[in-house]
C-alpha positions as CSV (number, residue, x, y, z in Angstrom):
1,X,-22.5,-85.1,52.7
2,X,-20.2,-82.5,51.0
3,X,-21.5,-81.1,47.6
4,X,-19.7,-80.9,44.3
5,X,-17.8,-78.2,43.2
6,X,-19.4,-76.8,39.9
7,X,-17.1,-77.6,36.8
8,X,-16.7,-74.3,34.3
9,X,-16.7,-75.0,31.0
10,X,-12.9,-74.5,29.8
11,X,-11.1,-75.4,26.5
12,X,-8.6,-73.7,24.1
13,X,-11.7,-72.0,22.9
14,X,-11.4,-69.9,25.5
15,X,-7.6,-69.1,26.1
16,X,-6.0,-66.1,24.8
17,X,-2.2,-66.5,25.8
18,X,-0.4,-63.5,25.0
19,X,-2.7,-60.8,24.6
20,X,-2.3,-56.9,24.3
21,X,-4.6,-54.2,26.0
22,X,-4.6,-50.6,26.1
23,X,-6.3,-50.5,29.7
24,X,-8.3,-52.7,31.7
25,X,-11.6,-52.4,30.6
26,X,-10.0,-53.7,27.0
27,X,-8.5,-56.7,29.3
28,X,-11.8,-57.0,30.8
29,X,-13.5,-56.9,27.4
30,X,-11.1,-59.6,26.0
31,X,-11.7,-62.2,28.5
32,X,-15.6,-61.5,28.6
33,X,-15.8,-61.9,24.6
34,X,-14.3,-65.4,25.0
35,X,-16.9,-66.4,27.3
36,X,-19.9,-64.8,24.5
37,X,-17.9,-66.6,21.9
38,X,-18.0,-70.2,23.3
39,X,-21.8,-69.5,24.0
40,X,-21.0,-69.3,28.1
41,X,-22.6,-65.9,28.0
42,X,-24.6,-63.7,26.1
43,X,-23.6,-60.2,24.5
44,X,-23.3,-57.6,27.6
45,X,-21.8,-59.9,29.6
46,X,-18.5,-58.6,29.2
47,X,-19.9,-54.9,29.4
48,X,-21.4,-56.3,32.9
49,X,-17.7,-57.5,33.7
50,X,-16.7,-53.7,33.4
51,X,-19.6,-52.2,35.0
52,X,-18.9,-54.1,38.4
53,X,-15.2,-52.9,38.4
54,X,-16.5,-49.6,37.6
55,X,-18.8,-49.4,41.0
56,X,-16.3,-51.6,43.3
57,X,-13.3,-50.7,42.1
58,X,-10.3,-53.2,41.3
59,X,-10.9,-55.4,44.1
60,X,-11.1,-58.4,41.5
61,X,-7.5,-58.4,41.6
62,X,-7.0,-60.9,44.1
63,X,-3.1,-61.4,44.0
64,X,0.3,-59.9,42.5
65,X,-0.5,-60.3,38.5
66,X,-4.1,-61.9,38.8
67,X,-7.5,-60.7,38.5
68,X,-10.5,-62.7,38.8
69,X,-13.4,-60.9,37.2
70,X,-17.1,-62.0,37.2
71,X,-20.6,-60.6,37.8
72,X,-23.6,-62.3,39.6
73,X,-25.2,-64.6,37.2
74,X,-28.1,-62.9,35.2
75,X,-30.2,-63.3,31.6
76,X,-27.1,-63.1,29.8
77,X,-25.4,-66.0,32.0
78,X,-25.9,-69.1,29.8
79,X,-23.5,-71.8,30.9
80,X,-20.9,-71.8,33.7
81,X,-17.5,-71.4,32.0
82,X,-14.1,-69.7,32.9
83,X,-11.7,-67.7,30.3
84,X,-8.2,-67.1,30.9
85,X,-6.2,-64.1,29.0
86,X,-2.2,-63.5,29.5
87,X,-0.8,-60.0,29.0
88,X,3.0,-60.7,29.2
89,X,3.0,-57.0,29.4
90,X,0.4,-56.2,32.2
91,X,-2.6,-54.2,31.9
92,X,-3.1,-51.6,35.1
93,X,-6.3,-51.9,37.4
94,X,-5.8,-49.4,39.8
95,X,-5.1,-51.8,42.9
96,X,-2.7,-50.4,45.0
97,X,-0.7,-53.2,45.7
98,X,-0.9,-55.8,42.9
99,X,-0.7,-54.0,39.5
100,X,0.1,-54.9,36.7
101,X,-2.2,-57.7,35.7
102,X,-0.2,-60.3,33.7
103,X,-3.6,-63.5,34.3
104,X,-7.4,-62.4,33.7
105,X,-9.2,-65.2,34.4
106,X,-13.1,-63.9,34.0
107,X,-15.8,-66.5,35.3
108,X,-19.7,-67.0,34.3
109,X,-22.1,-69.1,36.7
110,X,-25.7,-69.5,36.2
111,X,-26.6,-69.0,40.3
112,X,-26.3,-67.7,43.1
113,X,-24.5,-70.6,44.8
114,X,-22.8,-72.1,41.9
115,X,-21.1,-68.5,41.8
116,X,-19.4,-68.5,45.4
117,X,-18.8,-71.9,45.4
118,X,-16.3,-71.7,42.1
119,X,-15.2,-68.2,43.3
120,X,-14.3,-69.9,46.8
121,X,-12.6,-73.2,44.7
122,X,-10.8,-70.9,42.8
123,X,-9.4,-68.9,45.5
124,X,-8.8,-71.8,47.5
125,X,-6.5,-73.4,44.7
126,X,-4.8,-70.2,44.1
127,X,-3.5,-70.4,47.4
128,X,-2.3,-73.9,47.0
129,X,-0.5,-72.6,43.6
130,X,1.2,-68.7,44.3
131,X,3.5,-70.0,41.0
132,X,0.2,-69.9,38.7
133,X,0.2,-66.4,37.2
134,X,4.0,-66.3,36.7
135,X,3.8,-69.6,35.2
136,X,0.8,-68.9,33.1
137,X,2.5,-65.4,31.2
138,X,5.4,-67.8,30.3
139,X,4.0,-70.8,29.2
140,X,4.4,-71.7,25.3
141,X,1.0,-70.8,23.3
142,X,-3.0,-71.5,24.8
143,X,-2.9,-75.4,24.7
144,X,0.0,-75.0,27.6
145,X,-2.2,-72.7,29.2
146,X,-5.3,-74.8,28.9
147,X,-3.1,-77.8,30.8
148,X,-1.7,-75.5,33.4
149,X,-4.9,-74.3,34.6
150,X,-6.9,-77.4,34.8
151,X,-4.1,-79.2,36.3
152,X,-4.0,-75.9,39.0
153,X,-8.1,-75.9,38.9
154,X,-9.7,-79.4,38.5
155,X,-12.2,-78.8,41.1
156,X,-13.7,-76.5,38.7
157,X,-12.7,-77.0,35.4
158,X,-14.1,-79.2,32.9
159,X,-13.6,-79.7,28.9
């Protein structure tokens, strides 16, 4: 029997569409604060967000425009829940090939397993969707957002 894909927690509440970041920790520090705000994670979280990308490096950008940035699940991991941020002016990681990022989409998941399956569900949909980040900077305010991404994510997204 095939398990369930974990759903992440994702409303307006955590949207920003058409934000503005001096670099990408800021980027980083945006999308993480949404997840603290709607209770998904606890303060540091975000600051955890920006420690991984300082040892790894930018390979969290995944594709042209998109980076999908997350830490293994810890104390400060409350509740699994995803946060999307648009920069319709890009925010430079450092990645060779896919700056600038115009689509953070930062993830929280409260194990080990729930973590790689979502990261996994969310790659896998990607795939099926190349259009998402373009569409996502253009869309019309964070309740079009909201509906693109759970209609490009419903595996793992949930109100």
């Amino acid at each position: 029997m095939k398990k369930a894909q974990p759903q992440l927690k994702f409303d307006s509440s955590l949207v920003w569409h058409g934000a503005r970041a001096d670099d990408w920790r800021e980027a980083v520090g945006i999308a993480g604060g949404l997840l603290v705000d709607a209770g998904c994670a606890k303060v540091g979280y975000a600051a955890r967000l920006v420690e991984v990308i300082d040892k790894y490096g930018p390979y969290m950008v995944i594709a042209p425009n998109l980076a999908l940035v997350h830490a293994q699940p810890g104390s400060d991991s409350v509740e699994a829940g995803l946060a999307a941020v648009t920069f319709p002016d890009g925010v430079n990681f450092g990645h060779a090939h896919f700056d600038p990022v115009g689509l953070v989409i930062a993830i929280v998941t409260t194990s080990t397993a729930e973590h790689l399956d979502v990261i996994a569900g969310i790659a896998t949909s990607l795939e099926r969707n190349p259009e998402l980040v373009r569409q996502a900077v253009r869309v019309d305010g964070a309740e079009a957002l909201v509906k693109l991404i759970r209609k490009a994510l419903p595996k793992v997204t949930r109100a």
